[in-house]
C-alpha positions in Angstrom: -59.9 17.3 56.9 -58.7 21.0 56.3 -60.8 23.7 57.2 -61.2 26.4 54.8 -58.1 28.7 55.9 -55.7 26.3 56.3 -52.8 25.7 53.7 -54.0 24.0 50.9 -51.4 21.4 49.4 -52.0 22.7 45.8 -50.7 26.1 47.4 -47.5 24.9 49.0 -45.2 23.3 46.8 -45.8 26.2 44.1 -44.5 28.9 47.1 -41.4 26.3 47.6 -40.7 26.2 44.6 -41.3 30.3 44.3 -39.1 30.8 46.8 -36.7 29.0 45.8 -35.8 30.2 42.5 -36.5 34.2 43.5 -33.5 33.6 45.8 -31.4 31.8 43.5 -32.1 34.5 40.7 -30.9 37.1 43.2 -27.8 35.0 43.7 -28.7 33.5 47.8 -28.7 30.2 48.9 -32.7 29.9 50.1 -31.4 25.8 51.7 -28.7 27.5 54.2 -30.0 28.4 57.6 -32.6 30.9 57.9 -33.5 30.8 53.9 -37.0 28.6 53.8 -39.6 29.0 56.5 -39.6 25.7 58.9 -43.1 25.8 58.8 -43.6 25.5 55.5 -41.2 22.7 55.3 -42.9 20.8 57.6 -46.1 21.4 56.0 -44.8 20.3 52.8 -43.4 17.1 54.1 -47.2 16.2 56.1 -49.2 16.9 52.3 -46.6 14.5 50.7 -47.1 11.8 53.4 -50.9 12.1 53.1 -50.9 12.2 49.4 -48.6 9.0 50.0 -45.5 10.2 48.8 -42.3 9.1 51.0 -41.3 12.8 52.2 -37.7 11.5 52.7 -37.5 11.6 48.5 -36.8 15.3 49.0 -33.8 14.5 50.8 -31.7 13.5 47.6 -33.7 16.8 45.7 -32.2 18.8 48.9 -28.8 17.7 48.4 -28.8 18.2 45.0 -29.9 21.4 45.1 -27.8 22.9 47.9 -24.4 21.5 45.7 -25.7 23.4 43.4 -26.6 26.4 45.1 -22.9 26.4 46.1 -21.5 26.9 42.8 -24.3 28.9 41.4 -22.2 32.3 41.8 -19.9 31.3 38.5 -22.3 29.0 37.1 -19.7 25.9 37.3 -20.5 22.5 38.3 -19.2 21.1 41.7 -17.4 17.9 40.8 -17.4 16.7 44.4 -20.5 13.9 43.9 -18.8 12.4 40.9 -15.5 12.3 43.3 -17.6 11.0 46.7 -19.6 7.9 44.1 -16.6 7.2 42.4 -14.9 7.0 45.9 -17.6 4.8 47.4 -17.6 1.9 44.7 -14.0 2.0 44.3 -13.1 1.2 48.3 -16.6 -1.0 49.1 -14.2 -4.1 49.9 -11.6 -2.1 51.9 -8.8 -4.1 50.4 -5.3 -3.0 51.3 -2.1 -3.8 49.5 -0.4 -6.4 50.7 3.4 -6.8 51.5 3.4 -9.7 49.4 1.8 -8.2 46.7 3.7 -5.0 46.8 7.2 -6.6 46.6 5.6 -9.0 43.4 5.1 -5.9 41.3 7.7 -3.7 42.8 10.2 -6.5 41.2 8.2 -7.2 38.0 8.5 -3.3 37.2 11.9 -3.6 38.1 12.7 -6.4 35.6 10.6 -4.7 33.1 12.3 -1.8 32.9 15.7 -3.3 32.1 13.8 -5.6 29.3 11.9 -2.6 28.0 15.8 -0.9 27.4 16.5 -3.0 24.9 13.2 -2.7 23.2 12.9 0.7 23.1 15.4 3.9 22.7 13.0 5.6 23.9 14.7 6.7 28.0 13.1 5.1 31.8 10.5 6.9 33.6 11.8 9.9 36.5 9.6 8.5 38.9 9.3 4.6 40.1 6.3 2.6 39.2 4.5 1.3 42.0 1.1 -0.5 42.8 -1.9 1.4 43.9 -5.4 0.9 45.6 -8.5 1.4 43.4 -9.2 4.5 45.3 -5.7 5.7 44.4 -6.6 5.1 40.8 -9.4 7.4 41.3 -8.1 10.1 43.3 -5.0 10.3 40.3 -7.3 10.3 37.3 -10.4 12.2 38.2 -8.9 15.3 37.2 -8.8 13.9 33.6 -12.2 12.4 33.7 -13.5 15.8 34.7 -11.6 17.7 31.7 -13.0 15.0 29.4 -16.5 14.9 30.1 -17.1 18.4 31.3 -18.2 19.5 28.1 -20.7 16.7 28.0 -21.8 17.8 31.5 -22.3 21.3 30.5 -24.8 20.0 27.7 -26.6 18.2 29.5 -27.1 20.8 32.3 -28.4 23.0 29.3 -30.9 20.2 28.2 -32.3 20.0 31.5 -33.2 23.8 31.4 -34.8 23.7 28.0 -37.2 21.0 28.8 -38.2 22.3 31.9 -39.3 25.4 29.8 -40.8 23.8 27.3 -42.9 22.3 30.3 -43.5 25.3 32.5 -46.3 27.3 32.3 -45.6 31.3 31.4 -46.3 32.4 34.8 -43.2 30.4 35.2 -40.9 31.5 33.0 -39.6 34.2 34.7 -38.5 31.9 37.5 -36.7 30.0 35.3 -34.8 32.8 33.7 -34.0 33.8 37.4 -32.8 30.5 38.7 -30.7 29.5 35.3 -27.6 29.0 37.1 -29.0 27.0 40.2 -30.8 24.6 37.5 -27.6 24.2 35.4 -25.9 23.2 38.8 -28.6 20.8 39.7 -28.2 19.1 35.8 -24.3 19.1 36.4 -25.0 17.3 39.9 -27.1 14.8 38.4 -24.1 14.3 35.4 -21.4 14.5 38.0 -23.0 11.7 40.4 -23.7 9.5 36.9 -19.9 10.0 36.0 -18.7 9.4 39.5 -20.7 6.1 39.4 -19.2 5.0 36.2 -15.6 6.1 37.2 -15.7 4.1 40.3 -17.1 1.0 38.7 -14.3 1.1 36.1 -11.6 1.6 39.0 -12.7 -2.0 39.5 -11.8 -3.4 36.0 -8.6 -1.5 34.9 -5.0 -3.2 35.9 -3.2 -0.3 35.7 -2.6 3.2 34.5 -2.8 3.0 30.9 -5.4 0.3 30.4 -8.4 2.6 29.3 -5.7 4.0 26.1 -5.6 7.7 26.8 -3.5 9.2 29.3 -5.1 9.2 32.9 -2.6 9.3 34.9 -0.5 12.3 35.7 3.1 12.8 33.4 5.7 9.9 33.5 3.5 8.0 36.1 2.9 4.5 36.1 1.2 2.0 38.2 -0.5 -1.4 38.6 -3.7 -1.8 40.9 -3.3 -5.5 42.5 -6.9 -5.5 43.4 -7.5 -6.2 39.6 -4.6 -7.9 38.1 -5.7 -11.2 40.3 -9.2 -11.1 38.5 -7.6 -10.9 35.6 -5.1 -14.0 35.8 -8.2 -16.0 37.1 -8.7 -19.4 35.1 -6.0 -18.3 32.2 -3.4 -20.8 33.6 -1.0 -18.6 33.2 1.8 -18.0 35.9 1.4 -15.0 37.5 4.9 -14.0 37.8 4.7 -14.4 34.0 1.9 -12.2 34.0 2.7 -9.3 36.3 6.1 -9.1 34.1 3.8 -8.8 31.0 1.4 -5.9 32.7 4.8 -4.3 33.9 6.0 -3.8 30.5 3.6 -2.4 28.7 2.8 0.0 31.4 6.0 0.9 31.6 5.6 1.1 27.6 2.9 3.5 27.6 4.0 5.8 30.5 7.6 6.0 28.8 5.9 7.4 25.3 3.6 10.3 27.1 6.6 11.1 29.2 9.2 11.1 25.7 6.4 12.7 23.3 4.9 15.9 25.3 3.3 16.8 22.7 1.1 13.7 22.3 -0.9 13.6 25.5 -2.0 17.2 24.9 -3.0 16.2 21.4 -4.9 13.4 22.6 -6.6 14.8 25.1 -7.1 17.7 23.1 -8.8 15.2 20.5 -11.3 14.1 23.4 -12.1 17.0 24.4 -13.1 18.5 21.2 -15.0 15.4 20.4 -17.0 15.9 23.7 -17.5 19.4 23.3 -19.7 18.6 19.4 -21.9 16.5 22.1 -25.5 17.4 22.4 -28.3 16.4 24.1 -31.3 15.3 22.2 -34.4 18.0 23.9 -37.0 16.1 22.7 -36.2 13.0 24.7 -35.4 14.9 27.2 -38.3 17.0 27.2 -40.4 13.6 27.1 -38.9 12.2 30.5 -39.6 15.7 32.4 -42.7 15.4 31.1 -43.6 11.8 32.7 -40.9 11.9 35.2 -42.1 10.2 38.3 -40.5 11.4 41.8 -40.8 7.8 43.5 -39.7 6.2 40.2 -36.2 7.7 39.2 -35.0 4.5 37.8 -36.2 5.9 34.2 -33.7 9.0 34.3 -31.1 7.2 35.6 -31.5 4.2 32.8 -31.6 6.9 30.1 -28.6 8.6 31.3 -26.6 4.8 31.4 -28.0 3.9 27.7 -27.1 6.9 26.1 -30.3 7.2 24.8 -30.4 10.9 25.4 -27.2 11.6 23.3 -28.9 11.9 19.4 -27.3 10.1 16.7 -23.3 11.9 15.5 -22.7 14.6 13.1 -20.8 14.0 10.4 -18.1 16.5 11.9 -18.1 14.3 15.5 -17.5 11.2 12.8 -14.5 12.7 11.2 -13.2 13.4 14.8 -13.8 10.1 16.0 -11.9 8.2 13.0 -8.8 10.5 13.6 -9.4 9.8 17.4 -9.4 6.1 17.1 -5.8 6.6 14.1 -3.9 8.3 17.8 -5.6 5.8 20.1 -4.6 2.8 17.3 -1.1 4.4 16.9 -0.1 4.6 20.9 -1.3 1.1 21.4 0.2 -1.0 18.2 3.5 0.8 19.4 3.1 -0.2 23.4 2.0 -3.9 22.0 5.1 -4.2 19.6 7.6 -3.1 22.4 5.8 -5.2 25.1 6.4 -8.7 22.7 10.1 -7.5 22.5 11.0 -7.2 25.7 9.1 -10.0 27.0 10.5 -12.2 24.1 12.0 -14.6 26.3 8.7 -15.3 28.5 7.2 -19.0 27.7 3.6 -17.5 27.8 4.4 -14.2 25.9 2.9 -14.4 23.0 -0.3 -15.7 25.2 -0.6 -12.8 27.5 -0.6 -10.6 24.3 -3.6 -12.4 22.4 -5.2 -11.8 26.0 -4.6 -8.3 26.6 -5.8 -7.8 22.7 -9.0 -9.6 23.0 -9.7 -7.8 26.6 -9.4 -4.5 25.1 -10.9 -5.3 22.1 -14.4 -6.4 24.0 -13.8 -3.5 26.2 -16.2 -4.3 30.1 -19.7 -2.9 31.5 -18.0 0.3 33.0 -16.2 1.2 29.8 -19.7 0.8 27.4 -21.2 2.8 30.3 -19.1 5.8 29.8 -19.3 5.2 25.9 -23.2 5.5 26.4 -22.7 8.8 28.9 -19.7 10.8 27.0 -20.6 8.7 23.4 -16.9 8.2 22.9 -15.5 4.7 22.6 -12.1 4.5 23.5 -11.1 1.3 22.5 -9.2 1.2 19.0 -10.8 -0.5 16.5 -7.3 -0.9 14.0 -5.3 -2.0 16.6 -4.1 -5.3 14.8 -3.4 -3.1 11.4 -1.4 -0.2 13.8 0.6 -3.3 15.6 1.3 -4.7 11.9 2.7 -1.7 10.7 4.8 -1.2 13.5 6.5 -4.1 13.5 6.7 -3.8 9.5 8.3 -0.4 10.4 10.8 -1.9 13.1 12.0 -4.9 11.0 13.0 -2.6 8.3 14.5 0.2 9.8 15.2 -0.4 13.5 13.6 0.7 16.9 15.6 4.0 16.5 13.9 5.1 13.7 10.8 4.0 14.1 11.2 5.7 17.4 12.3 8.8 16.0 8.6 8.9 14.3 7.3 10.5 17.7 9.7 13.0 18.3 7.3 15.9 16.9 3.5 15.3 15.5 4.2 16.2 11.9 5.9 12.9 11.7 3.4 10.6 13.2 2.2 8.0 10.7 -1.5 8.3 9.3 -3.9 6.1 8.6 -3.1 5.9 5.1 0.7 4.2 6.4 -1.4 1.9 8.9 -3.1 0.7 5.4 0.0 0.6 3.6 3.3 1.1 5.6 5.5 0.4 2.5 5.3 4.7 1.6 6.7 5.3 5.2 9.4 2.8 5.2 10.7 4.1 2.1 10.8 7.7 3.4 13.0 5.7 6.4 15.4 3.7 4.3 15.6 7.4 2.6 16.1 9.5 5.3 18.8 6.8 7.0 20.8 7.4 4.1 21.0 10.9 4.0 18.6 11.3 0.8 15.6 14.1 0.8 12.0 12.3 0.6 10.3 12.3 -2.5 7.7 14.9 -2.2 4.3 13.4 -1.7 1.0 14.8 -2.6 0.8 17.7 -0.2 4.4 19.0 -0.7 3.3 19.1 -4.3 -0.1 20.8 -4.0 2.1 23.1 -1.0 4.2 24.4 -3.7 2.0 24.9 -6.3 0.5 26.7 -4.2 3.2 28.9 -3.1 4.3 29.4 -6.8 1.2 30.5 -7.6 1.5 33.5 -5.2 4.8 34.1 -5.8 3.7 34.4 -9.5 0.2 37.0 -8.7 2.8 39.3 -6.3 4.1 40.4 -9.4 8.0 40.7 -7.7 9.0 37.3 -9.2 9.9 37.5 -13.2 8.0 35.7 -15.0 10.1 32.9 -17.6 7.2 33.4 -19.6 7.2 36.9 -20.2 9.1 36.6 -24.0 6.6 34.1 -25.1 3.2 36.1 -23.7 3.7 39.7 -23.2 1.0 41.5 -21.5 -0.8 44.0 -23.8 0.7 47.1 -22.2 4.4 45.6 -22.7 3.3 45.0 -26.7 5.6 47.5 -29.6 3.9 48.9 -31.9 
C-alpha cells in the first residue's frame, strides 16, 4: 500500500514517456548514460511487476528505441537488426563448407562454363564462381534487399506515427511532433528486424545467386550455397553430379547476362524500386492494432506484418508496374532456361532437372510468400513457359547470335506483345540479317506523323499543298 505522497503508477509511465520524447525532439539520446533518472526506472519496473506485467518486456522496447535514437539525427533507419536476424537464422546450424563439397562445385562451374560457350555468344564471367555459406549469401545481398524494401520501410515508419496520433490525446500531440524522427526510427526498427527475419529464412531455401530472379548478388558474381543444393536433390533420384552441372549452368547463365547487359540490372532494379516506393500502408488497420495492441501479446503485430494484411489492396498504377515487372523478370529467366537446356543437352537427366527447377520457381517457398506479404511484390514470373517458348522460337530461326544481340541496349528487348506472338520479332531478325530496314511498326508510324505534323505547324517546311489551298492572305484578286 502507497501512502499518499508516494509515486503513483498512473504518474510514472506518462513522465517516461515525457521525457522521452522532449529529448528526442531536442535531438539527445534520453537511453545513453545519464539521460533517464535510475530512480524512476526502477520505479517503473516495481508498478509493472505488481500490476503483473513482466518488466523484462521493456527490454526489447529499450533496444528498439536506443537503435533508433541513434539514427534519429538524419531521420534514416539503421539497417543493422535486419542484418543481425538475418545473420542469426542464416548460421543456426554452423555448417561449414566442406573440401568435398567445395571441389564438387568448383568442377561443375568449371565444366559449365565451357558448355555454356557454345550456348551462348554472350563472353565468361571476370571473376570465378565459387560456393558460399548461407551467411555469405546474406552478407553479399543485403545491400540489395535494403535498396528494395527501403521504400516500403519508410511507409511503414510513417503509418506508425499516424496512428499513434490518431490515438493520442491533444496534450500529447506536441510530443509527437517533437519526437517524429525517434518514432520513424522505432517503425523502421520494427521493419528492419521483420525483413532481417525473412532474409535469413530465405538464405535457407535459395541454391545460389540468381535463384530469387533479380539481381542480388554483386556485378558478374556467381555462386552456389551447398548447404541448400543437398535439400534440393533430396528424393528426386537424380545424380547429383548431374545436378550440380545443371545449377552451375544456369547460374553461370544468369550472372553472364547482368554482367554483358549493364543496363538491365539497373532497369530491373530500378523497376522494384519504383514498385516499392507506390507502397502504402493501410492507417486504418494500422490504427486498429495500436489501438488494441497488447505489450505481453506482440504475436498480433508481428502476424500482421508476415500476412501483409497491413499493405491495402494495389493501385492501378502499382498494377501496370507489376505486369511490366513480371515481362523483365519473364524475359531474363526464359533466356537463362533456354541456354541452360543447350548447354546441358548432353546430360541423361536434362530435360528433368529443368521441369524441376520450373515447377520450384513456379510454387515459389514460405520465405519468398513472406517477403511477397511484407514488400507486396512477387517475384516469381508468372509467363515464364511463354518467355522460354519464344526464346527458343527466336534461337531456331535466327541463331544464338542474334537473339543475343536482342540485349545489347533496352530499346531492343522483346515486349510482351513478341512473348504472345514472336513471329513480328523474328521477321524484324531474318530482316535485319540480311541487311534490309524493318518495316516500320505502329510507333515508328504514329513517331513520324507526329514529327510531320510539327514540321508542317513551324511554318519553315513548304507545304506540297500550298497550289491546291492557298491561305486567304496569299489569294489574287
Amino acid at each position: 500500500m502507497t501512502s499518499d505522497d508516494s509515486p503513483r503508477p498512473e504518474d510514472d509511465f506518462p513522465e517516461f514517456l515525457r521525457k522521452l520524447f522532449e529529448d528526442a525532439g531536442a535531438g539527445g539520446n534520453p537511453l545513453a548514460d545519464g539521460g533517464l533518472d535510475p530512480e524512476q526506472l526502477k520505479r517503473l519496473s516495481e508498478q509493472m511487476g505488481a500490476a503483473g506485467i513482466d518488466p523484462a518486456m521493456l527490454q526489447p522496447l529499450m533496444q528498439s528505441m536506443q537503435q533508433a535514437f541513434a539514427t534519429a539525427g538524419d531521420g534514416g533507419i539503421s539497417w543493422d537488426a535486419a542484418k543481425r536476424q538475418a545473420l542469426h537464422l542464416a548460421n543456426q546450424d554452423g555448417h561449414a563448407i566442406t573440401t568435398g563439397e567445395k571441389t564438387d562445385h568448383e568442377q561443375a562451374f568449371a565444366l559449365a562454363e565451357l558448355w555454356l560457350s557454345e550456348a551462348t555468344m554472350i563472353s565468361e564471367l571476370a571473376e570465378p564462381a565459387r560456393p558460399i555459406t548461407r551467411g555469405e549469401w546474406v552478407e553479399l545481398t543485403l545491400p540489395v534487399w535494403q535498396e528494395l524494401a527501403e521504400p516500403v520501410a519508410t511507409s511503414m515508419a510513417d503509418g506508425l506515427i499516424d496512428a499513434l496520433r490518431a490515438q493520442s490525446p491533444d496534450d500529447m500531440q506536441q510530443m509527437l511532433d517533437g519526437a517524429g524522427r525517434m518514432l520513424r526510427g522505432i517503425g523502421g526498427q520494427m521493419f528492419a528486424g521483420q525483413l532481417g527475419h525473412v532474409i535469413g529464412k530465405l538464405s535457407r531455401e535459395v541454391v545460389s545467386g540468381g535463384d530469387v530472379g533479380i539481381p542480388v548478388m554483386p556485378a558478374g558474381a556467381a555462386a552456389i550455397v551447398p548447404q541448400n543444393f543437398a535439400d534440393l536433390g533430396r528424393g528426386l533420384e537424380i545424380p547429383d553430379d548431374q545436378l550440380a552441372l545443371y545449377i552451375a549452368a544456369r547460374e553461370l547463365a544468369h550472372a553472364r547476362l547482368f554482367r554483358h547487359a549493364k543496363w538491365l540490372r539497373l532497369q530491373a532494379i530500378g523497376q522494384v524500386t519504383d514498385f516499392a516506393r507506390g507502397v502504402d500502408i493501410d492507417v486504418e488497420r494500422l490504427e486498429d492494432l495500436a489501438s488494441r495492441f497488447d505489450p505481453q501479446n506482440p504475436d498480433e503485430l508481428r502476424e500482421a506484418l508476415e500476412s501483409g494484411s497491413l499493405l491495402p489492396e494495389q493501385s492501378e498504377a502499382q498494377r501496370r508496374a507489376l505486369e511490366r515487372l513480371e515481362t523483365l523478370l519473364a524475359l531474363i529467366e526464359g533466356w537463362v532456361d533456354v541456354v541452360t537446356a543447350d548447354a546441358t543437352n548432353r546430360m541423361p537427366s536434362g530435360d528433368r532437372i529443368a521441369e524441376v527447377i520450373r515447377r520450384r520457381r513456379a510454387a515459389g517457398g514460405p520465405a519468398e510468400d513472406a517477403l511477397e506479404a511484407l514488400v507486396g511484390l512477387r517475384l516469381r514470373p508468372r509467363r515464364l513457359r511463354e518467355a522460354a517458348a519464344m526464346w527458343r522460337a527466336v534461337t531456331d530461326a535466327v541463331g544464338m547470335s542474334a537473339r543475343d544481340s536482342l540485349w545489347d541496349y533496352p530499346d531492343l528487348l522483346p515486349d510482351s506483345a513478341d512473348i504472345d506472338d514472336p513471329s513480328g520479332l523474328i521477321t524484324r531478325l531474318q530482316a535485319r540479317a540480311r541487311g534490309e530496314e524493318p518495316a516500320p511498326d505502329d510507333f515508328d508510324q504514329a513517331l513520324a506523323q507526329l514529327l510531320e505534323e510539327e514540321s508542317g505547324d513551324g511554318g519553315d517546311v513548304p507545304d506540297d499543298d500550298a497550289d491546291d489551298e492557298p491561305d486567304s492572305g496569299d489569294e489574287k484578286p
